[in-house]
C-alpha positions, -999 to +999 in steps of 0.1 A: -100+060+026-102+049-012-070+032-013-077+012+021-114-003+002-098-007-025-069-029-007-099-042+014-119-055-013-090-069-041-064-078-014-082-112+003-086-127-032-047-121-043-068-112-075-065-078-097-078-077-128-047-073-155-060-041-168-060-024-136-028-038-122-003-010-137-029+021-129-036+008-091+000+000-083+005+037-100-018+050-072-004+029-045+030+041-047+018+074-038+016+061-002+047+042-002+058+063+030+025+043+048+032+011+029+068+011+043+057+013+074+026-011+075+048-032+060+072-034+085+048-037+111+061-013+140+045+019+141+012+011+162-005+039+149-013+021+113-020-011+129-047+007+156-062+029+125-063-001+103-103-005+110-112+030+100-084+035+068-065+062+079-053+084+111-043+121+110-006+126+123-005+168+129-012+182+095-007+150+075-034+122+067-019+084+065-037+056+054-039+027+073-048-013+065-040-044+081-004-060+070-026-093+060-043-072+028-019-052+019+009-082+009-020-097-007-027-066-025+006-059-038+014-101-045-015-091-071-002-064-085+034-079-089+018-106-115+022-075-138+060-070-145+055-033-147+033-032-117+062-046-098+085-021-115+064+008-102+064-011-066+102-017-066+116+021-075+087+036-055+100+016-025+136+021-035+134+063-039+118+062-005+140+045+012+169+065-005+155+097+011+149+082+037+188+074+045 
């Protein structure tokens, strides 16, 4: 539920401070599995669970946001080179395993 206020709150303005770019995209990579999926927009379960930031799926927690903040969210962490870097591979190793 952290990482869906956090989205909440930074993603509308397209705005992340420069010193915190590299550490939140850090911490946002750790849910590239839900990322992937919000991104892509057909899994219902993140888009109905997007009001309450998160839904439980058997033993596993996922978090949840609307599609709207999350691009936003991520458009301000890319400003930072590295930020993107951390984006890019975490995106790219997942959908390597995923294949």
């Amino acid at each position: 539920r952290i990482m869906h206020d956090v989205i909440g709150g930074l993603g509308p303005d397209q705005s992340v401070h420069e010193n915190m770019r590299e550490p939140l995209a850090r911490a946002l990579a750790t849910y590239t599995a839900d990322t992937h999926e919000i991104l892509g927009g057909l899994d219902s379960k993140y888009i109905s669970a997007a009001g309450t930031g998160y839904f439980q799926d058997g033993d596993k927690t996922h978090m949840a946001v609307s599609q709207k903040d999350l691009v936003q969210f991520m458009r301000g962490l890319s400003e930072d080179p590295e930020a993107y870097g951390t984006l890019h591979k975490a995106e790219s190793r997942y959908i390597d395993l995923s294949l």
